[in-house]
Backbone bond lengths (Angstrom), bond angles and torsions (degrees), N, CA, C in turn:
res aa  C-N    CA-C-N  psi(-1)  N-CA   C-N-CA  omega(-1)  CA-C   N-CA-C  phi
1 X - - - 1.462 - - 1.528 109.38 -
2 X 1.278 120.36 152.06 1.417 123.14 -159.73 1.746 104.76 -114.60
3 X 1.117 96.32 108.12 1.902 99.61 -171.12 1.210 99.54 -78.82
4 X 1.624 117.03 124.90 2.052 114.80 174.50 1.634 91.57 -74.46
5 X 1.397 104.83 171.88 1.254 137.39 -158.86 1.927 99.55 -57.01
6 X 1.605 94.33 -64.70 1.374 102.19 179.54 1.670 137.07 -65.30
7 X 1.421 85.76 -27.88 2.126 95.25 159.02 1.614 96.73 -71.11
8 X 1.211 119.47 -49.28 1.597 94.92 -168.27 1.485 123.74 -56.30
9 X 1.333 87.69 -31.36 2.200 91.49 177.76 1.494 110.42 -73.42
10 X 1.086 127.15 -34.49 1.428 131.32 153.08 1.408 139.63 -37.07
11 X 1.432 92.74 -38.08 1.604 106.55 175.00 1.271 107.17 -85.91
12 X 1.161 125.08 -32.97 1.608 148.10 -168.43 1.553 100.31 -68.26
13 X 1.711 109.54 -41.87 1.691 109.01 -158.70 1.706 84.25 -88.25
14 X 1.415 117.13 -17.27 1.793 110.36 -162.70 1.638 101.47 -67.15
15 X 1.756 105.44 -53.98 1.341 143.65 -167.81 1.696 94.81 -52.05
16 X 1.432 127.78 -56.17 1.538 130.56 -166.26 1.564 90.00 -78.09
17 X 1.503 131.80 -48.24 1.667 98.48 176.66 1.355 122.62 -67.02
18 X 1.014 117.83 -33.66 1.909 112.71 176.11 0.928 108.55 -55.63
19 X 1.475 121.74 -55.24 1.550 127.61 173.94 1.702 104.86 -30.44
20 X 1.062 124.19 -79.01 1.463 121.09 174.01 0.960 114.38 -47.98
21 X 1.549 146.49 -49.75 1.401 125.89 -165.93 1.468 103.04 -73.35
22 X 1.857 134.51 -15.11 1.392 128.95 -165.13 2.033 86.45 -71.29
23 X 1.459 94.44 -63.54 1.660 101.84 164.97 1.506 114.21 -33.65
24 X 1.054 153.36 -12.84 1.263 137.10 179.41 1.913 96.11 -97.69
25 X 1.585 105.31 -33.16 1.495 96.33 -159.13 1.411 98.34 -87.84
26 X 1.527 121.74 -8.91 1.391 113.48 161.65 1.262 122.86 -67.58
27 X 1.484 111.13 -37.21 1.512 107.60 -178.03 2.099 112.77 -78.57
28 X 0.768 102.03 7.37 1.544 118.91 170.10 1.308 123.25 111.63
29 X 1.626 117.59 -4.73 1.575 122.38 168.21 1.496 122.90 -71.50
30 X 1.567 123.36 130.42 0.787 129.15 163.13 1.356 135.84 -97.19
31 X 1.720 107.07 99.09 1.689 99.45 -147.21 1.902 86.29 -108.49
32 X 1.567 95.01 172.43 1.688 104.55 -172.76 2.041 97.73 -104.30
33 X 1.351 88.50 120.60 1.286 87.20 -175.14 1.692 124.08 -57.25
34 X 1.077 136.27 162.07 1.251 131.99 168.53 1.632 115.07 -55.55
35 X 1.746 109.99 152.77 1.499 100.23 -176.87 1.611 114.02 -50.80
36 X 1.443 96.27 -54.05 1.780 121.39 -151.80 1.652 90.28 -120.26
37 X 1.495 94.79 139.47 1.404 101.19 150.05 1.569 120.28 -52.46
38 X 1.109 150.44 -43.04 1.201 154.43 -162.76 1.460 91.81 -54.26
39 X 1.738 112.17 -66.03 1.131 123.26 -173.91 1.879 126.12 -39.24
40 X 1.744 93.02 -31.86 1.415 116.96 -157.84 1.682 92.12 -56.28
41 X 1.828 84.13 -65.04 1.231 98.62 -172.83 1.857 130.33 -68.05
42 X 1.176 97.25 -34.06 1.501 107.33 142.37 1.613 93.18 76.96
43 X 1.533 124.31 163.17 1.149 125.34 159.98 1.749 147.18 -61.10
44 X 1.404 101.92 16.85 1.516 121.07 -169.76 1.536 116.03 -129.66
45 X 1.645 114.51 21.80 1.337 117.03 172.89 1.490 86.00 76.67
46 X 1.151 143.81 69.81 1.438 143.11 143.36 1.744 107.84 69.37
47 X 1.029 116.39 -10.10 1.811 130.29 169.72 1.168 112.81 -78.30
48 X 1.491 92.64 72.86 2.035 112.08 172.81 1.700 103.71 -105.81
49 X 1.291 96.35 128.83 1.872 88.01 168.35 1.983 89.36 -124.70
50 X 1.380 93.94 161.31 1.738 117.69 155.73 1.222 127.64 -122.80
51 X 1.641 101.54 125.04 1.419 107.40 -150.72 1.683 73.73 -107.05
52 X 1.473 106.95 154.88 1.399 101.08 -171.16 1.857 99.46 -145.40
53 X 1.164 146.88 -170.28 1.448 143.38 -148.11 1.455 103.41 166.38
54 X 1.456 106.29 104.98 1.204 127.07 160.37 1.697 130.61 -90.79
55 X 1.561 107.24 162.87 1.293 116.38 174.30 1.578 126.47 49.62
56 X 1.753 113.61 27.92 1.333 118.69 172.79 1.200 96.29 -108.62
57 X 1.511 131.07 -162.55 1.535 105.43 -0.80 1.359 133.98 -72.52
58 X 1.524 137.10 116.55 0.961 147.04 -158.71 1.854 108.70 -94.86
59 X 1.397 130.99 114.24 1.933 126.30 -173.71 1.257 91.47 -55.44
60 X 1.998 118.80 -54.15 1.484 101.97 -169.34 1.365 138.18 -65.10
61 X 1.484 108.51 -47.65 1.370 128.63 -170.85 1.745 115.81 -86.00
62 X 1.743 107.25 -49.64 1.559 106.82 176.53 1.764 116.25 -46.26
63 X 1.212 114.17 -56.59 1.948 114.15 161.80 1.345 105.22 -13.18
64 X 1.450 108.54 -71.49 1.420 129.17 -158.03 1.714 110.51 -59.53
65 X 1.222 121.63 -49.53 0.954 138.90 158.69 1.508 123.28 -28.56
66 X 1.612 99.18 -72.07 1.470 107.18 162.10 1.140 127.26 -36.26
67 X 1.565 108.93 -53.70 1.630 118.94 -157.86 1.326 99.41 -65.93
68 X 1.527 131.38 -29.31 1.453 122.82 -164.06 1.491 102.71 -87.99
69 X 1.434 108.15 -35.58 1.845 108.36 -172.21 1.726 93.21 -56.64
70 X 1.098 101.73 -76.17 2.061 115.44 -175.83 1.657 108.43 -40.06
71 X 1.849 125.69 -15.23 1.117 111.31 160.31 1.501 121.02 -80.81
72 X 1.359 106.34 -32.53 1.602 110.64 166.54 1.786 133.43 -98.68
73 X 1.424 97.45 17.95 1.249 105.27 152.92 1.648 97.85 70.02
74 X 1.844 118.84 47.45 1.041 116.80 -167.66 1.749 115.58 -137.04
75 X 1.189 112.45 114.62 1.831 97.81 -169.44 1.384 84.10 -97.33
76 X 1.319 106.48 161.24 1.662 142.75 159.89 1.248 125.37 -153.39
77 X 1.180 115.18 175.16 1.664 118.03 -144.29 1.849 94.81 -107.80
78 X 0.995 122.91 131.68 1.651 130.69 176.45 1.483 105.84 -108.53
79 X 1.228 112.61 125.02 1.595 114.04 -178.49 1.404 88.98 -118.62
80 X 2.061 115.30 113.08 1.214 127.45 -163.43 1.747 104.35 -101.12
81 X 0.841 112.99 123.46 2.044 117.29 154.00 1.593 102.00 -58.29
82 X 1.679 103.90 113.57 0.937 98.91 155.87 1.648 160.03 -40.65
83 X 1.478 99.13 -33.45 1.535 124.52 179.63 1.688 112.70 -54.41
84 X 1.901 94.34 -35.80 1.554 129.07 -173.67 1.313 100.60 -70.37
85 X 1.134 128.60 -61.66 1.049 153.08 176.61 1.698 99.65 -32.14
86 X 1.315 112.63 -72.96 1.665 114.27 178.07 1.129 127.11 -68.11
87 X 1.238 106.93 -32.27 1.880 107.87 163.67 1.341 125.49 -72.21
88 X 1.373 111.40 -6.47 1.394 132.79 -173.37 1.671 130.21 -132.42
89 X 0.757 86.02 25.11 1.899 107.14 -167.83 1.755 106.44 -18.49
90 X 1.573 93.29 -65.94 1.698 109.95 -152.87 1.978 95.76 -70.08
91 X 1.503 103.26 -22.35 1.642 91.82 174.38 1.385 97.51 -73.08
92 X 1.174 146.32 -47.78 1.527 136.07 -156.97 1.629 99.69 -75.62
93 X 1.245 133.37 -36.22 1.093 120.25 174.53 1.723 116.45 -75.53
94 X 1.157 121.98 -19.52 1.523 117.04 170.50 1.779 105.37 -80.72
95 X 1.319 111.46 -29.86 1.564 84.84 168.56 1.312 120.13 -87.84
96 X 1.157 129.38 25.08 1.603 134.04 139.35 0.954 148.69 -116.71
97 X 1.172 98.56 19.23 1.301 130.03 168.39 1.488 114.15 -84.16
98 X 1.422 109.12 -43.54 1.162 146.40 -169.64 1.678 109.24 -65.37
99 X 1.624 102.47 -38.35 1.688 112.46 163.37 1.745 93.56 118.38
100 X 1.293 125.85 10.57 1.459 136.70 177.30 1.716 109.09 -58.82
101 X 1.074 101.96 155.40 1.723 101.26 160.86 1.647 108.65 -96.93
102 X 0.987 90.85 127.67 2.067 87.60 174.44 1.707 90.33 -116.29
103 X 1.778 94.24 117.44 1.677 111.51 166.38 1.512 106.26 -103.31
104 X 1.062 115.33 -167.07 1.250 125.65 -159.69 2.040 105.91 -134.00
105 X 1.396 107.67 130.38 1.661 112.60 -144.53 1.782 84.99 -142.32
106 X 1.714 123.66 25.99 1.271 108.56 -175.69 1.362 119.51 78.12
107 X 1.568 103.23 159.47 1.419 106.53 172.85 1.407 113.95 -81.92
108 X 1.102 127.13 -46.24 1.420 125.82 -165.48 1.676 120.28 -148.80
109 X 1.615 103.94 38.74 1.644 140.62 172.88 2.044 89.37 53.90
110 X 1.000 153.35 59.98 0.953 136.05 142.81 1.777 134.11 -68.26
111 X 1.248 104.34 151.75 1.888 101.58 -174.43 1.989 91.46 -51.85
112 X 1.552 119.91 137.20 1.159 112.30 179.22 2.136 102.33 -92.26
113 X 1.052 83.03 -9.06 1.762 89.70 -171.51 1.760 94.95 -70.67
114 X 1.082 116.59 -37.35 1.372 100.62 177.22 1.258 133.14 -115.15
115 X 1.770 107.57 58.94 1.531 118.09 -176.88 1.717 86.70 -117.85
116 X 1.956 88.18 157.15 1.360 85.47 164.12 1.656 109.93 -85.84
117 X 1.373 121.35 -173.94 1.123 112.94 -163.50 1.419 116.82 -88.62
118 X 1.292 120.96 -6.49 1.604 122.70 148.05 0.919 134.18 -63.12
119 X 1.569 115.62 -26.34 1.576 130.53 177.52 1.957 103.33 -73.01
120 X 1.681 95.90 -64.34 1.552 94.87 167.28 1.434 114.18 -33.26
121 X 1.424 138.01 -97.27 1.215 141.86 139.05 1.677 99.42 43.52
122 X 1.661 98.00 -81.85 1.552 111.35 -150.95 1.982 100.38 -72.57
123 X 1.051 120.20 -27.98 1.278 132.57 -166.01 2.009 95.70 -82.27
124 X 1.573 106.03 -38.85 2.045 86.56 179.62 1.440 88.72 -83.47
125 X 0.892 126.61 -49.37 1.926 136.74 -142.36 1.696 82.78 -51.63
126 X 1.591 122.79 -78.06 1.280 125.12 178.37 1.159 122.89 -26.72
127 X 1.225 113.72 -51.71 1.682 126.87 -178.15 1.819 111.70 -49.66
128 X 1.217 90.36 -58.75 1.131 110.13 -177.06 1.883 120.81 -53.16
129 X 0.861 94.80 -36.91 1.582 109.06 -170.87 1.456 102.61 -88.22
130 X 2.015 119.26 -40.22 1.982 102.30 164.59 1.645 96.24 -49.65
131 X 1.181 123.50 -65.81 1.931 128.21 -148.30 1.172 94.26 -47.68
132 X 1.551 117.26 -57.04 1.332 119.28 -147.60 1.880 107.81 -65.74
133 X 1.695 102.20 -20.33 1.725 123.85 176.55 1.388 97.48 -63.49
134 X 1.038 118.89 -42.35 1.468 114.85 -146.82 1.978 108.49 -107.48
135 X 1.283 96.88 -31.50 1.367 99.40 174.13 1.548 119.14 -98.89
136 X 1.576 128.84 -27.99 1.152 129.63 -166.70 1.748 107.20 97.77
137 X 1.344 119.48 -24.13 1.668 106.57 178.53 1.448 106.04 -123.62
138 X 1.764 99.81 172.04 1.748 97.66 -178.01 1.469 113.81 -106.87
139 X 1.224 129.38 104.22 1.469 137.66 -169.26 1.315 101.77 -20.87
140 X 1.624 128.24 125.35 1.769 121.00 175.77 1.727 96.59 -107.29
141 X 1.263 122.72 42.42 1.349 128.94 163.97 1.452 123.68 -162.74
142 X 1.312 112.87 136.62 1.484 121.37 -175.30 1.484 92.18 -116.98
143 X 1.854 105.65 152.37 0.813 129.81 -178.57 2.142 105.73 -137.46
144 X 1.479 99.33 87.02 1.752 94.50 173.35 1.174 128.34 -42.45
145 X 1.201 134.34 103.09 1.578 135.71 152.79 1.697 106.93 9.49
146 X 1.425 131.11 139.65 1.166 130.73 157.12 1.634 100.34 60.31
147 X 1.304 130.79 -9.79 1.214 112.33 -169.06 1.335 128.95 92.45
148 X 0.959 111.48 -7.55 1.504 139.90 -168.49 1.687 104.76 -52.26
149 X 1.069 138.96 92.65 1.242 135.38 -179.21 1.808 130.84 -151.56
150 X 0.994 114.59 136.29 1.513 119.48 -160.06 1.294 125.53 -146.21
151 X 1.008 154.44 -163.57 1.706 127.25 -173.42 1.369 87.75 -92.95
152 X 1.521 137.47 -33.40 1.486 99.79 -163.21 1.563 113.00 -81.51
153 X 1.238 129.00 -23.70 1.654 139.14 140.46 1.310 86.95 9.04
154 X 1.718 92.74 -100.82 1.282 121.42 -159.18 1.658 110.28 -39.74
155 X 1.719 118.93 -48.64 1.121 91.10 -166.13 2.066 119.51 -103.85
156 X 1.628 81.56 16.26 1.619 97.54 161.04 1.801 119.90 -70.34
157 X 1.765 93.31 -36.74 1.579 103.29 164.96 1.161 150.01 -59.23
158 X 1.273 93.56 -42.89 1.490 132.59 170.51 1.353 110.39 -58.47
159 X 1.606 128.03 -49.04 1.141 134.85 165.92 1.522 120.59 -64.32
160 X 1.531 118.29 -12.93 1.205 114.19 -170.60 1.989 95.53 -104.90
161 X 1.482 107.97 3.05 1.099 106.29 -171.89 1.684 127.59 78.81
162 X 1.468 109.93 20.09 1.236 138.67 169.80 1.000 118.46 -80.31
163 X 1.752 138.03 140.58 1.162 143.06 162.69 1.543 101.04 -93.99
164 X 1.447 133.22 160.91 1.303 126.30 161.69 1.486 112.18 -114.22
165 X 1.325 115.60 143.01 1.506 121.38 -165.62 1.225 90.16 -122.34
166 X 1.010 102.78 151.37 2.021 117.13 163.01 1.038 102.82 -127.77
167 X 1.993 119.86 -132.29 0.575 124.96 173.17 1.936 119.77 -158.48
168 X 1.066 129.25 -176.32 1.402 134.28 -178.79 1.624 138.51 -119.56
169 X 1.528 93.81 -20.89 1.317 108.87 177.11 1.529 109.33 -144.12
170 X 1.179 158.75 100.37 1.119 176.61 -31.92 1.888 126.92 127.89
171 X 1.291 102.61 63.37 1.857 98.34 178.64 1.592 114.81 -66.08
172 X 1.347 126.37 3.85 1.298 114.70 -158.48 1.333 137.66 28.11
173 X 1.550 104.68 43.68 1.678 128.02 163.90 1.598 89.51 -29.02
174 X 1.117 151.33 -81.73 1.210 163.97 -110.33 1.959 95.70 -74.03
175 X 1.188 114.31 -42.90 1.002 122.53 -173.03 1.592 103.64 -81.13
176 X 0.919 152.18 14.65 1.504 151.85 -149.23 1.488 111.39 30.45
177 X 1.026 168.05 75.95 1.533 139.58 -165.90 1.435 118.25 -105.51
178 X 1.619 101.13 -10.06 1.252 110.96 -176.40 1.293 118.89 145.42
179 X 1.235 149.11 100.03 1.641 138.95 163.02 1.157 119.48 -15.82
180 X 1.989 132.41 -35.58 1.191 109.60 165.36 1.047 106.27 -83.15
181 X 1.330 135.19 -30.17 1.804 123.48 -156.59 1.824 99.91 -74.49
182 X 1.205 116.47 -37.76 1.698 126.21 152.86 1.500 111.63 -30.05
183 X 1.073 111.45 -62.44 1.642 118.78 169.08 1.133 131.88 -45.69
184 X 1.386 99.56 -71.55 1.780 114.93 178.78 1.593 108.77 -64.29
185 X 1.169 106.80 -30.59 1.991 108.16 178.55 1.623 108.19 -61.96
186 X 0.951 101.99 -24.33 1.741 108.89 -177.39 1.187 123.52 -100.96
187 X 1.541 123.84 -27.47 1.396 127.13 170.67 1.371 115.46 -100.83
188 X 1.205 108.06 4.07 1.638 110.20 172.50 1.794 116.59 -100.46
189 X 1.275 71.28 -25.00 2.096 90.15 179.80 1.861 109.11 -89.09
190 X 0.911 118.79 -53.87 1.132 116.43 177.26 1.295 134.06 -41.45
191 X 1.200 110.32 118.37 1.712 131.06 171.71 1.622 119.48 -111.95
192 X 1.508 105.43 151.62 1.622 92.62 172.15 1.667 123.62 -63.01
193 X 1.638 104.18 131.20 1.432 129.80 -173.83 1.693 103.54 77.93
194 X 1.329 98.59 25.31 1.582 105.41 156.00 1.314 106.52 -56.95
195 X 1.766 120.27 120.38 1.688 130.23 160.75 1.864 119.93 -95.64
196 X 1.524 109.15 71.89 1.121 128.31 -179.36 2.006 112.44 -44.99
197 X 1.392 91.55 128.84 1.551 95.16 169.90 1.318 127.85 -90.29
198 X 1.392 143.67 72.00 1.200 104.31 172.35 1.710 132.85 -126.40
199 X 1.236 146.81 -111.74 1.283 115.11 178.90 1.564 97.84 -151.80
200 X 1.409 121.71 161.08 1.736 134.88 -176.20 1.272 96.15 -136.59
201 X 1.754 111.95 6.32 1.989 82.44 -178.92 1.771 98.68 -173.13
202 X 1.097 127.62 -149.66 1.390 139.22 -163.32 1.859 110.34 36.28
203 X 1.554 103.80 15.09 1.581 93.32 166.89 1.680 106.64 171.90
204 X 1.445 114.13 -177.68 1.395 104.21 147.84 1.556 145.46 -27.45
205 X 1.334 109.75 71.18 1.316 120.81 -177.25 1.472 125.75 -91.27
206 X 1.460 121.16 37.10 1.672 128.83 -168.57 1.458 84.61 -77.71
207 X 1.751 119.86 -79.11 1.871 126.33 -169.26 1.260 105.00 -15.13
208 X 1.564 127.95 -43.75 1.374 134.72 -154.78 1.750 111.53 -93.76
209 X 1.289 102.81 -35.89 1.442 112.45 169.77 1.465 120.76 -63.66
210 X 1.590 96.39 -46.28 1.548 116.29 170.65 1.794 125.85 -57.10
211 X 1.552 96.06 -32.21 1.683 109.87 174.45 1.228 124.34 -77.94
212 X 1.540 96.44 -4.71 1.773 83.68 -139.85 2.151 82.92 -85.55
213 X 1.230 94.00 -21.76 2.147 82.63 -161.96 1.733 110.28 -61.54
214 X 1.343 96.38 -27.41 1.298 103.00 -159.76 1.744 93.54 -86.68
215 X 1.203 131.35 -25.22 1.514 140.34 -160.27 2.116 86.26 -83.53
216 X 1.072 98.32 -55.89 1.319 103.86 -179.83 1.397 121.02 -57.86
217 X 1.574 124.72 -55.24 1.496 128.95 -178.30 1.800 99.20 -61.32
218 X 1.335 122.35 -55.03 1.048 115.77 -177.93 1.554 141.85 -47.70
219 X 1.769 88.75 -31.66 1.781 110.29 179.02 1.353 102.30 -56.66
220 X 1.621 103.13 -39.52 1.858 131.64 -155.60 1.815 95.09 -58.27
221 X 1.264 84.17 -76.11 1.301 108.44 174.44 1.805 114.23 -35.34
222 X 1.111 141.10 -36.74 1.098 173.85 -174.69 1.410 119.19 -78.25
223 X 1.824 116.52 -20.91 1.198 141.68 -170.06 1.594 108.75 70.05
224 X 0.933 113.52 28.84 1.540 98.72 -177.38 1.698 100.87 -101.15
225 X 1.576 119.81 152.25 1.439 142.37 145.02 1.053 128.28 -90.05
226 X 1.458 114.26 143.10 1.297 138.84 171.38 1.203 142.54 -77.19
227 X 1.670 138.01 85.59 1.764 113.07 -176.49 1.529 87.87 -127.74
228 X 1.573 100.06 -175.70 1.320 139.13 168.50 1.396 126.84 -67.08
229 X 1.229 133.18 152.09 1.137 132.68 169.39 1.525 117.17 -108.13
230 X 1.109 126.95 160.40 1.576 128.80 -177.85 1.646 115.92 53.08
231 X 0.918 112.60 28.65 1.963 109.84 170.00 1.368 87.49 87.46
């Protein structure tokens, strides 16, 4: 069969993002693939990253968050703590409103490797049911606290109808280290179908608020695109 010019660059831009995300799941991230190839490859020559947001919803910081994605015309995926979730309702419903993915990050971030399996159970099931209050859908991806993951994780998830996501590039926002070191950890690491970690909540989150415009214009700048993970 005779490939025209322009399917071949297409297949080519599909082929270089998978290529990276297989690379992310070698290096130990477990990212959720895109629906569609179209998507894979996306409008930026296959230079898709996922910027992703843990441990909110946060009143102070999640706003903040928003306001910069919606200035640059950028969705990403929020993996919410449930607990957050109920003390915080009207933030979890504005970031889906907003066109965000809201995944599911537990009720109250515990190691999942060491629950019994009712507790596991009780920690997505809960989760699931604030988001699902507040957004209208039921998160089809979990993301373990700390990373924490092991086959029975996985196949506690799996049974609950969970995918598990991690991640690929990692600044440890969480630790404060600095607004530039926030910066440079992310634009130095990043590759296409890079699944970026960083955080909207469980603490002081200004460094991260502060990184995020310049992490973003630059990617832009850089040719890279932006989507969601998990629908």
């Amino acid at each position: 069969m005779t490939v025209r010019p322009g399917r071949r660059t297409a297949v080519g831009r599909i082929r270089t993002a998978i290529g990276a995300l297989v690379v992310a799941l070698a290096a130990g991230a477990a990212v959720a693939l895109p629906a569609t190839g179209a998507e894979a490859a996306g409008a930026n020559g296959g230079k898709v990253v996922y910027l992703t947001f843990d441990d909110g919803p946060s009143p102070a910081y999640t706003p903040k968050v928003l306001a910069t994605l919606a200035r640059y015309g950028v969705r990403a995926t929020f993996f919410e703590i449930g607990q957050n979730v109920a003390a915080h309702p009207s933030v979890t419903a504005q970031v889906a409103k907003q066109g965000h993915s809201v995944q599911n990050h537990s009720w109250s971030h515990p190691d999942l490797r060491k629950l019994s399996a009712a507790a596991f159970d009780a920690q997505v099931a809960d989760t699931d049911r604030a988001i699902r209050a507040r957004t209208g859908r039921t998160p089809s991806c979990l993301r373990p606290p700390y990373g924490a993951v092991n086959s029975t994780v996985r196949s506690k998830a799996a049974a609950l109808g969970k995918q598990v996501v991690l991640w690929s590039v990692d600044p440890a926002d969480w630790s404060r280290p600095g607004t530039a070191a926030i910066r440079s950890r992310v634009l130095d690491n990043v590759r296409p179908g890079s699944v970026v970690l960083m955080h909207d909540g469980g603490g002081d989150r200004s460094q991260t608020v502060a990184a995020l415009p310049t992490i973003i214009s630059t990617l832009k700048a850089r040719g890279y695109g932006f989507a969601t993970l998990c629908g």
